[in-house]
C-alpha positions in Angstrom: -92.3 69.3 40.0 -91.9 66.5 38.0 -90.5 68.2 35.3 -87.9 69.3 37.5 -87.0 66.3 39.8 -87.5 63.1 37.9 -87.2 60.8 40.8 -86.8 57.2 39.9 -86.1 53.6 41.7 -82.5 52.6 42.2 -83.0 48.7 41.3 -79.4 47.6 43.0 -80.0 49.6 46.2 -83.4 49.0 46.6 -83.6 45.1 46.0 -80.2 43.6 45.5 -78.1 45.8 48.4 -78.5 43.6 51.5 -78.5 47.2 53.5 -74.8 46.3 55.2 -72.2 49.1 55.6 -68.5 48.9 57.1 -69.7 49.0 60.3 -72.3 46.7 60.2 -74.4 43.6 59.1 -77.0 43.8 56.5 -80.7 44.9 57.5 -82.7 43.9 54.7 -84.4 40.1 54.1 -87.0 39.9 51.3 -89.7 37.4 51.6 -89.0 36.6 47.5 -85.4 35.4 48.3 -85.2 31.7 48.2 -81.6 30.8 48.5 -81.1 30.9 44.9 -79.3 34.3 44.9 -77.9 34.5 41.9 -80.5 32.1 39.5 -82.7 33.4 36.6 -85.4 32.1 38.8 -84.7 34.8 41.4 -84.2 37.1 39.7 -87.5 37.0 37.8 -88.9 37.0 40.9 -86.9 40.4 42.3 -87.6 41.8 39.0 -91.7 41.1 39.9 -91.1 42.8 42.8 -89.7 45.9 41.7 -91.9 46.4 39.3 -95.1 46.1 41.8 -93.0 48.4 44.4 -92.6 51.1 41.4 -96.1 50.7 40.9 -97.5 51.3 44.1 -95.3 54.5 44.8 -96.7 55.7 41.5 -93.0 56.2 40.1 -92.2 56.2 36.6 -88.7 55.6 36.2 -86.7 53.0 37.2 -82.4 52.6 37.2 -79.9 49.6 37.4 -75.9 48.8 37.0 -75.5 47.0 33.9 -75.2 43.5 35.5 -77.1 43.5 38.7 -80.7 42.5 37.0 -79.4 39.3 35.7 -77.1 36.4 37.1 -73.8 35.9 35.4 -73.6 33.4 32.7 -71.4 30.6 31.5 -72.0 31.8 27.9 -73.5 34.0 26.0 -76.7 31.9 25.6 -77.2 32.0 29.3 -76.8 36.4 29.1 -79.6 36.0 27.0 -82.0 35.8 30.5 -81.4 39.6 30.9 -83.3 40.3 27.7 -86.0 38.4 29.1 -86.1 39.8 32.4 -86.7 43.2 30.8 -89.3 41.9 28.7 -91.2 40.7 32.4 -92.7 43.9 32.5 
């Protein structure tokens, strides 16, 4: 079956989507979120966390937006934290 259906992990909505919709406040808090939202800090941390939640459901592919693993930078210096959140894993 897995040649068929390659399921994966949906990084954004699984650990950056704070579960809200239009009609109604988010339902998700994660015991790795410190207050620092958008620091490289964080999201090192998130990044552990997906990682370990891939693991333990045994899936082997993983998918993101192209900036929602890695804060926003000043300059290009500070973009350079979303080549080392990849290397993390």
């Amino acid at each position: 079956m897995n040649d068929w259906l390659r399921f994966s992990v949906a990084f954004w909505h699984t650990f950056r989507g704070t579960g809200a919709d239009p009609f109604g406040a988010p339902t998700k808090n994660w015991h790795w979120v410190d207050g620092t939202y958008n620091s490289v800090a964080m999201a090192k941390r998130r990044m552990k966390a997906n990682f370990e939640f891939i693991y333990k459901l045994g899936v082997d592919r993983w998918c993101f937006h192209d900036r929602d693993i890695d804060p926003d930078g000043k300059t290009l210096e500070v973009n350079h934290s979303l080549r080392l959140l990849l290397l993390i894993h």
